[in-house]
N, C-alpha and C positions, 0 to 999 in steps of 0.2 A: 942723178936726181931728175923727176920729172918735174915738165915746169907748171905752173896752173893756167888754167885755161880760163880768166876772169868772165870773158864772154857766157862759157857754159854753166859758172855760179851764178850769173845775175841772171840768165834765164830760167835756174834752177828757181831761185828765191821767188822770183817772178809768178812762176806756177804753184809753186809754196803756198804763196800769199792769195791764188785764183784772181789776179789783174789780169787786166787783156793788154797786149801789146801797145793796142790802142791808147788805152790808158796811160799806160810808161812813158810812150811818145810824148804825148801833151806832158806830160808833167816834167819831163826834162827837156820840152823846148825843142822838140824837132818831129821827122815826119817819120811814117811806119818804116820806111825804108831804112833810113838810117839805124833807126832801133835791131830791126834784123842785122845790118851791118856790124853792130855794138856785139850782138849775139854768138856773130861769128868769128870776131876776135880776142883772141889770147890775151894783147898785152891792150892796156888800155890806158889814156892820159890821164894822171893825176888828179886833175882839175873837173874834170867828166866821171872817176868814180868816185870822188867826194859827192857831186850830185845826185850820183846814185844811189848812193850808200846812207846820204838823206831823205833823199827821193819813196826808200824803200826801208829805211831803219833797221840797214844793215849795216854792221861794218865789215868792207869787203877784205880792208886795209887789216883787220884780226886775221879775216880767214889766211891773207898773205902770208902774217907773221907765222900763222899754227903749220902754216904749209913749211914755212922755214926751217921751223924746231924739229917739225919732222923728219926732216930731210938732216936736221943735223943731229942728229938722236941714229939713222941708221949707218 
């Protein structure tokens, strides 16, 4: 099973949506750097993709489960 890279879905959605980083950053409370940081990791804290997932009106926590079923369907 591969495992999901949450970093690479929120910067997917991100550009999805045409927000700038810039953007993201202010709206979840920190600075561009760390957003890059967010971007380039895998696994992410519970409480930080709740934000996002608000943040962006997404739920990353579905994309988790579908990544699940998938994985448990092959």
């Amino acid at each position: 099973m591969t495992s999901i890279h949450f970093g690479n879905l929120i910067r997917d959605e991100l550009k999805a949506q045409g927000r700038t980083v810039t953007w993201f950053a202010k709206a979840i409370h920190c600075d561009r750097t760390n957003a890059y940081k967010i971007f380039n990791n895998s696994n992410i804290d519970t409480d930080l993709l709740f934000r996002i997932s608000r943040v962006l009106g997404h739920d990353f926590f579905k994309d988790a489960t579908a990544h699940l079923a998938k994985a448990d369907a092959e």
